[in-house]
Structure formats: C-alpha cells, structure tokens
MIMARRO-365446 format. One record per residue (C-alpha): residue in one letter; z, y negated, x. Coordinates in steps of 0.2 Angstrom, whole numbers. Example, Ala and Ser with C-alpha at 12.3 -4.5 7.8 and 13.67 -1.06 7.14 Angstrom:
aa = a&Z = 39&Y = 22&X = 62
aa = s&Z = 36&Y = 5&X = 68
END
This chain:
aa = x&Z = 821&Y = -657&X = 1292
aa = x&Z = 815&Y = -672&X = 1283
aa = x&Z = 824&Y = -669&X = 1269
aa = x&Z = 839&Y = -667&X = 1278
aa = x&Z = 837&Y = -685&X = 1287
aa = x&Z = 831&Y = -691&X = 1272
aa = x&Z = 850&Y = -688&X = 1266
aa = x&Z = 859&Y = -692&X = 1282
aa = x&Z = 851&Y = -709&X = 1281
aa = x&Z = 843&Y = -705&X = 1299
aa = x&Z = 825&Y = -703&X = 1295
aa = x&Z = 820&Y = -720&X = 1303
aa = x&Z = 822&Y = -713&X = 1323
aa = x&Z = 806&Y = -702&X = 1319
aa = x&Z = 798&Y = -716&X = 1314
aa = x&Z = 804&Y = -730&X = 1326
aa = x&Z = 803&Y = -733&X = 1342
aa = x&Z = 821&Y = -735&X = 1352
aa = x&Z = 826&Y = -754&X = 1352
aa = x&Z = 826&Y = -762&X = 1369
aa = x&Z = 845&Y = -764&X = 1374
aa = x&Z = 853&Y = -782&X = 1369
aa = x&Z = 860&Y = -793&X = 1382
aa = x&Z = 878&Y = -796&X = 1389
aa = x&Z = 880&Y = -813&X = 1374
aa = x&Z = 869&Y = -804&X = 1362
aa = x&Z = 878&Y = -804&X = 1343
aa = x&Z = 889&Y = -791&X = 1340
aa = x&Z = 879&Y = -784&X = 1327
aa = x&Z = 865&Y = -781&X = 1337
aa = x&Z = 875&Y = -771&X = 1350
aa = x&Z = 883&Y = -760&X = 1336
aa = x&Z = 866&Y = -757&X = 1328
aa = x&Z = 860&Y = -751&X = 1346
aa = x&Z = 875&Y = -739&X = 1348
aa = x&Z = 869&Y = -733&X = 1331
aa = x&Z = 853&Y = -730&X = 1335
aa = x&Z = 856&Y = -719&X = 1350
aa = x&Z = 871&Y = -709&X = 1343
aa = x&Z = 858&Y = -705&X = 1327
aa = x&Z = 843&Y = -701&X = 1341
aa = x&Z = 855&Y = -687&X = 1348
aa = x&Z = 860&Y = -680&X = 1333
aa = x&Z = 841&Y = -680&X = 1327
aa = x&Z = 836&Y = -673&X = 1344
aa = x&Z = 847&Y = -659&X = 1345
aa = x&Z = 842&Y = -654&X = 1325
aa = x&Z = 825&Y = -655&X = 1330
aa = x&Z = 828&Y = -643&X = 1346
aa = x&Z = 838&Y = -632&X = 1336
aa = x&Z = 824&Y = -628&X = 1325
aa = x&Z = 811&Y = -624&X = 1338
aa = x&Z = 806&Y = -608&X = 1348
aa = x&Z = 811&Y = -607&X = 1365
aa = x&Z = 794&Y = -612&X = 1371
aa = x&Z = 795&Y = -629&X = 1362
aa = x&Z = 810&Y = -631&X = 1367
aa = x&Z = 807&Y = -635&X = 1385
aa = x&Z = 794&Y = -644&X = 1383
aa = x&Z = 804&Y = -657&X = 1371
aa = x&Z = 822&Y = -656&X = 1381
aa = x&Z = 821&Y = -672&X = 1390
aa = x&Z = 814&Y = -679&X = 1376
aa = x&Z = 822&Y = -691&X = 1363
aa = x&Z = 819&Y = -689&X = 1343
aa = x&Z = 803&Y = -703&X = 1341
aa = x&Z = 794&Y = -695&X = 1357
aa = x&Z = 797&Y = -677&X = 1351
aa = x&Z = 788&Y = -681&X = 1335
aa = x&Z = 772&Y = -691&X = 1343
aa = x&Z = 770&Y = -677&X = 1355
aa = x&Z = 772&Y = -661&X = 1342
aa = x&Z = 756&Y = -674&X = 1333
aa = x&Z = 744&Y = -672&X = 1345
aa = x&Z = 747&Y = -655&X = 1349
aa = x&Z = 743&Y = -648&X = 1331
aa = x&Z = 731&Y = -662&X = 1324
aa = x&Z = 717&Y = -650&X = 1326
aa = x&Z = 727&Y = -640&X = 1315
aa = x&Z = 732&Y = -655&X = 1305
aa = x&Z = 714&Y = -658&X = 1303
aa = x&Z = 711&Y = -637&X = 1297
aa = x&Z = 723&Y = -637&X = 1284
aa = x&Z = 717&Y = -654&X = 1277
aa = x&Z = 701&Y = -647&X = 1275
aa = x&Z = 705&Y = -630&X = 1268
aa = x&Z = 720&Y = -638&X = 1258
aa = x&Z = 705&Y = -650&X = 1251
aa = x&Z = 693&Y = -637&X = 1246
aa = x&Z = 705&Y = -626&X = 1238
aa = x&Z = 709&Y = -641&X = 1227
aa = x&Z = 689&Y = -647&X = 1224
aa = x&Z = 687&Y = -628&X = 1220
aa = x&Z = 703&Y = -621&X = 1211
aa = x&Z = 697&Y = -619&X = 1191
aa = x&Z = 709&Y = -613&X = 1180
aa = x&Z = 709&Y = -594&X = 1170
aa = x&Z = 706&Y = -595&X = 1150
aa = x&Z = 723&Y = -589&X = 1142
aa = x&Z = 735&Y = -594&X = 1160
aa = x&Z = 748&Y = -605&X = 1156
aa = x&Z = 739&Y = -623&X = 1159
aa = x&Z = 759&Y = -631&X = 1166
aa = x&Z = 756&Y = -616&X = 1183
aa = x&Z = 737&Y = -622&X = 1186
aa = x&Z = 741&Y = -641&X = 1187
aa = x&Z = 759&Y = -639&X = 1195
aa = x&Z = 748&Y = -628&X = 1210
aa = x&Z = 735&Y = -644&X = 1207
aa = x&Z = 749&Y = -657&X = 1211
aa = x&Z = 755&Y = -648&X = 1225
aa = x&Z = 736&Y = -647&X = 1236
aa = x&Z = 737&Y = -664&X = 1230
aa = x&Z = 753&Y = -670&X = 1236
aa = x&Z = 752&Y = -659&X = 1253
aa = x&Z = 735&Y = -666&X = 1256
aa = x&Z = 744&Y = -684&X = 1254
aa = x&Z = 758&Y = -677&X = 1269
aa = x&Z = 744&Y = -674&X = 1281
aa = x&Z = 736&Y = -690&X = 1278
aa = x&Z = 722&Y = -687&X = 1265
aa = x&Z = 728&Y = -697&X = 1250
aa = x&Z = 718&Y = -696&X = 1233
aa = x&Z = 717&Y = -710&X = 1221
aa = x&Z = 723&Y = -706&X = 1206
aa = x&Z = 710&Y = -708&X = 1194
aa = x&Z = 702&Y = -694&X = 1207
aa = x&Z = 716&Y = -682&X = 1203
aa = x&Z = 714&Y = -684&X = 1188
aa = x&Z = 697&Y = -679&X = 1184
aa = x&Z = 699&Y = -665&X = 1196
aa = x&Z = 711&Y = -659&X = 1186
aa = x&Z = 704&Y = -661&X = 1168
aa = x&Z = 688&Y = -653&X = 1178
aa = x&Z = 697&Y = -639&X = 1183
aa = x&Z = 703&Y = -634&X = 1164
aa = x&Z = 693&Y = -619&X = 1155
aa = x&Z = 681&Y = -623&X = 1138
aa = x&Z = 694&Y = -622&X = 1128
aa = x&Z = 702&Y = -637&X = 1133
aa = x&Z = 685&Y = -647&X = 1133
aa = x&Z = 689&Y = -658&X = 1115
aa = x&Z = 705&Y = -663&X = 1125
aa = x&Z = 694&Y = -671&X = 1140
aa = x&Z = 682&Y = -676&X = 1129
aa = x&Z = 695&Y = -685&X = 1120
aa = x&Z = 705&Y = -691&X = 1135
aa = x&Z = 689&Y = -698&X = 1142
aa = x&Z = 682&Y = -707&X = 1127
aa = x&Z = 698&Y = -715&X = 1124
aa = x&Z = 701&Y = -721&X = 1144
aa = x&Z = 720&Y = -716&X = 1146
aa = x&Z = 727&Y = -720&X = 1159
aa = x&Z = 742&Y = -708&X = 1164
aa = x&Z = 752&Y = -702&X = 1179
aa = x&Z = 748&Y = -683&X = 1185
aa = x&Z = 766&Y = -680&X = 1177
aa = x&Z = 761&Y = -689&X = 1159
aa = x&Z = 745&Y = -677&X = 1161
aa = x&Z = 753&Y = -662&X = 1164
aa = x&Z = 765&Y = -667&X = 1147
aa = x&Z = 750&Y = -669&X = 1138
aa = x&Z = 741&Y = -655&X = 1141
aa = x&Z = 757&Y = -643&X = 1140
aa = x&Z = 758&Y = -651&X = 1120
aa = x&Z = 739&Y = -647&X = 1119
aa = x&Z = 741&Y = -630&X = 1125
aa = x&Z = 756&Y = -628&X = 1113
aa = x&Z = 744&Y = -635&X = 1096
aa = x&Z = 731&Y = -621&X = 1101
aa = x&Z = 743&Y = -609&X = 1102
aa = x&Z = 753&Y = -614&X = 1086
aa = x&Z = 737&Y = -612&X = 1075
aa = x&Z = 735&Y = -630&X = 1076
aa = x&Z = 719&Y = -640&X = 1077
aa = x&Z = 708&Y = -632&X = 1091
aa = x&Z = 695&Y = -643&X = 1090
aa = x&Z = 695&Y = -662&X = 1092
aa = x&Z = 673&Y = -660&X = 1090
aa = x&Z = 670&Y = -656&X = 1073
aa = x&Z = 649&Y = -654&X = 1070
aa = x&Z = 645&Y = -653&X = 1051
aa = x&Z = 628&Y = -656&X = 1043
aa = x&Z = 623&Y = -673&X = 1034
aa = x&Z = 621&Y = -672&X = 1016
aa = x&Z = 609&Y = -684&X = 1012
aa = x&Z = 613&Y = -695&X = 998
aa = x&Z = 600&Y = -698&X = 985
aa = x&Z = 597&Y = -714&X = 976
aa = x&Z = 592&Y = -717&X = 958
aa = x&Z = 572&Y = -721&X = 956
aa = x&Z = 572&Y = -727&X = 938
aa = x&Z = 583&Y = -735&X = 926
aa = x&Z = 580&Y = -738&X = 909
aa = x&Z = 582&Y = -756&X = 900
aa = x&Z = 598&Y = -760&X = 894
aa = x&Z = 613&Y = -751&X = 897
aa = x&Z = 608&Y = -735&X = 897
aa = x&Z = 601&Y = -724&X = 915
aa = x&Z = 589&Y = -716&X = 916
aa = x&Z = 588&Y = -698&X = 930
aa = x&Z = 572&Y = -697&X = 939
aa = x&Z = 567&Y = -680&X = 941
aa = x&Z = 552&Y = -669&X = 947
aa = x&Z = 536&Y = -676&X = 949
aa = x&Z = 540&Y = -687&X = 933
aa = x&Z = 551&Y = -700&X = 943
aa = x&Z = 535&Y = -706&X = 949
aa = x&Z = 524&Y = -710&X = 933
aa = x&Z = 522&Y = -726&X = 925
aa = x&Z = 533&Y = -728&X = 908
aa = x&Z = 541&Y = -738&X = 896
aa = x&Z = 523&Y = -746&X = 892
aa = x&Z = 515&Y = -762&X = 897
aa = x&Z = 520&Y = -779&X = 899
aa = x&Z = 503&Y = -791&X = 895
aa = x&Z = 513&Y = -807&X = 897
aa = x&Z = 524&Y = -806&X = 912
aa = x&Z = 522&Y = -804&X = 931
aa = x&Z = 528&Y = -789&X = 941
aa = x&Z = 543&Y = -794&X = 950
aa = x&Z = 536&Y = -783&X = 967
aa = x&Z = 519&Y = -786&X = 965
aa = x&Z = 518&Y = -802&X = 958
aa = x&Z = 504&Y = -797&X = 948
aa = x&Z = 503&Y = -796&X = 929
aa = x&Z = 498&Y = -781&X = 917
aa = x&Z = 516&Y = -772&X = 922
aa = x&Z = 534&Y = -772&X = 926
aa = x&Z = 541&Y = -768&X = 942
aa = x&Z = 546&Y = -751&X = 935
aa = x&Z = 529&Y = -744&X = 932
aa = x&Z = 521&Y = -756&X = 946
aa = x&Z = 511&Y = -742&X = 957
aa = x&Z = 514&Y = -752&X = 975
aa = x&Z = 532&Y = -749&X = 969
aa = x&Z = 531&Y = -731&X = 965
aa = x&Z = 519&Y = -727&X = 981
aa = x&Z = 532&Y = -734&X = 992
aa = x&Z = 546&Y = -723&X = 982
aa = x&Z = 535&Y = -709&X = 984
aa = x&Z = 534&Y = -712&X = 1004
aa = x&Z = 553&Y = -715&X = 1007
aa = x&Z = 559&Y = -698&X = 998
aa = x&Z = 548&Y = -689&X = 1010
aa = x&Z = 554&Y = -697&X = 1024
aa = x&Z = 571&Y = -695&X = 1019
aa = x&Z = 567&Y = -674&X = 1016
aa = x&Z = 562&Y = -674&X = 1034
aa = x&Z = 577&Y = -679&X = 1043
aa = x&Z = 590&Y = -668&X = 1030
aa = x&Z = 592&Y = -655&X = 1041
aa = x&Z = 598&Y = -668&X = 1056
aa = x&Z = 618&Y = -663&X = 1063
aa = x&Z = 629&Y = -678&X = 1066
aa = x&Z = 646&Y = -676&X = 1076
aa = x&Z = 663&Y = -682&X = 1069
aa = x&Z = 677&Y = -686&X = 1082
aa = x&Z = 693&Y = -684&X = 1074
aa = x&Z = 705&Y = -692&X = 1085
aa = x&Z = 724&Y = -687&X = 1085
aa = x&Z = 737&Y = -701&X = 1079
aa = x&Z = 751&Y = -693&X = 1089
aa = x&Z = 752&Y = -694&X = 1109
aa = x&Z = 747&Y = -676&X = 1111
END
C-alpha cells in the first residue's frame, strides 16, 4: 500500500493530520490544497478498506486514512514489539555456511536490517557492518582482518560488492590468504675482517680466537688498553661470543607479513 502512494504522490494523508478548513477570505491556494487533501484522504481510505478483512473493516469505516493508521498502531505494537525482537535476534545470530554463496547471506543480512529499521529499530551503520563481517565463515577472516586494519568506511551495498569480488578471487584460484606466516631467517654478520682489502669468514669456534698478532705500540680501539688491536681484544670477542648466542635463541620466532591488495577488492 505504501508503495502504491509512494507513486500516487499521496503518502503524506497517512502521515498528517487533516488540515483545519480555511476561512471564507482565506487565499485561494489554501482552499485548493484543502479540497486536495480530502479528495486524496477518500481515495487513501477506500484503498486502505479494500485491503482489510471484514472485521477490520467495521471497525475503520467511519474512519479517515491518518486515524485508520494511528489505530491499526496501537493495536498490533505488541506484535510490532515481537517481530522487532525475533527479527533482531535472527540478525545478531544468522552466521553464514562455508561454501554458500556470500551475495544470498548478506542480501538476507540487509533485509533483517532494513525491516528492523521499518518497525522502528534502526542500526548504525558501523553496527551493520560488523554484524555482517562477524557473520562470514574462516575462510573470509583475511578479508575482515584486512577490512579492519585498514578502517574502510563502506555502505552495506559497497560491502556486499566487495565481498562478492573476494568471493570470486577464492574461487578463481586467486590469493586466499591476505595473512601469510613465514619463519625469520636470521641474518648473520661478519665477526672478523682481515686488514686491507681482503675478508676474512669467521667460522666455528675459530671466529673467536685472537689473531693476526700483537700490536705493542697502539691502544685497543674498544678497550682502550694497549698490548692488542680491537680484533684480538678479548672484551670484544666475549661480547661477540654472547650476542651470537642470543641471536640462536630467538631463530626459531614466527613473524606475520600483511600483504595488502592494491586493487579495491
């Protein structure tokens, strides 16, 4: 019925009350926006008759369109107020199945929203949303993750875009996983060079023994104490020693990479 004086252009004589009649030297647009008014309330009135059961109907025959509609409210907001609340926990509790076409789940999603919104329980949209991304199987969880990390701000339409281009990536053989866990490699550093130009490896337990003999005149650049160069100082070579060990210990540590996606899906 709405829909159908949504078209007609006469939706407003649910929603307003009848104007009060203008005077004798009232403007002569006022008087022809009156005459409007009650020709649209009978035609609303006898639509809105026409769709009722005879019971309803005898009830709302001396009624015009606006007090039609204020009476059919109170009569059924206790049922107003049930279907609110089991419309509300089929949407808090609707979870979609792996493999089900993701554009059915959130087009089902939209519609508790929307008909939650009709009787007068509106959700904010960042509230949607999350119900939404909440609702989608573990195989969509590097989309959310992604979505999440990167605060996009979409409409429930934009959302539904996305995820169908997802959906079609997985299914296409594309990149599944935006999380991609790998192990560190840990990157080792040369201990000992050799004078000149030429490098020297260290290896073994080698890497830690004093060479290249013994400087008598100069000072050890770490140290500051004469006898040795900072390459065979033993403070230096200790303090080696301990870092590789330390550096052992944390080779077998996981990092996680997030490779984010250049295109809007």
């Amino acid at each position: 019925m709405r829909i159908v004086l949504k078209q007609e252009r006469k939706q407003y004589v649910i929603e307003e009350h009848v104007p009060n009649e203008p005077g004798a030297n009232a403007p002569r647009a006022d008087k022809d926006m009156f005459k409007k008014h009650l020709d649209d309330m009978i035609d609303v009135g006898c639509l809105m008759l026409a769709t009722m059961n005879s019971e309803l109907q005898k009830q709302h025959e001396n009624m015009v369109a606006y007090e039609m509609i204020q009476n059919l409210k109170e009569t059924y907001e206790g049922q107003a107020c049930q279907e609110r609340y089991e419309t509300s926990k089929a949407l808090f509790q609707f979870k979609m199945i792996e493999g089900s076409p993701v554009g059915a789940h959130v087009i089902k999603m939209m519609g508790y929203i929307q008909t939650l919104e009709k009787l007068g329980f509106s959700l904010k949209d960042e509230l949607a949303t999350d119900l939404i991304l909440q609702s989608l199987p573990d195989s969509f969880k590097p989309f959310v993750l992604n979505f999440n990390m990167n605060e996009i701000n979409k409409t429930l339409p934009q959302l539904l875009g996305m995820l169908r281009t997802a959906e079609g990536n997985m299914k296409n053989g594309g990149s599944k996983s935006i999380l991609v866990v790998r192990e560190a490699k840990r990157k080792e550093k040369k201990v000992a060079k050799s004078k000149g130009n030429g490098k020297t490896k260290a290896k073994g337990k080698n890497a830690l023994k004093p060479k290249g003999g013994i400087s008598k005149d100069g000072k050890c650049f770490h140290c500051d104490k004469s006898g040795h160069w900072k390459r065979n100082c033993p403070v230096y070579l200790e303090e080696v020693k301990k870092a590789k060990v330390v550096g052992a210990s944390v080779s077998g540590i996981y990092v996680i990479d997030v490779n984010m996606s250049t295109s809007s899906s």
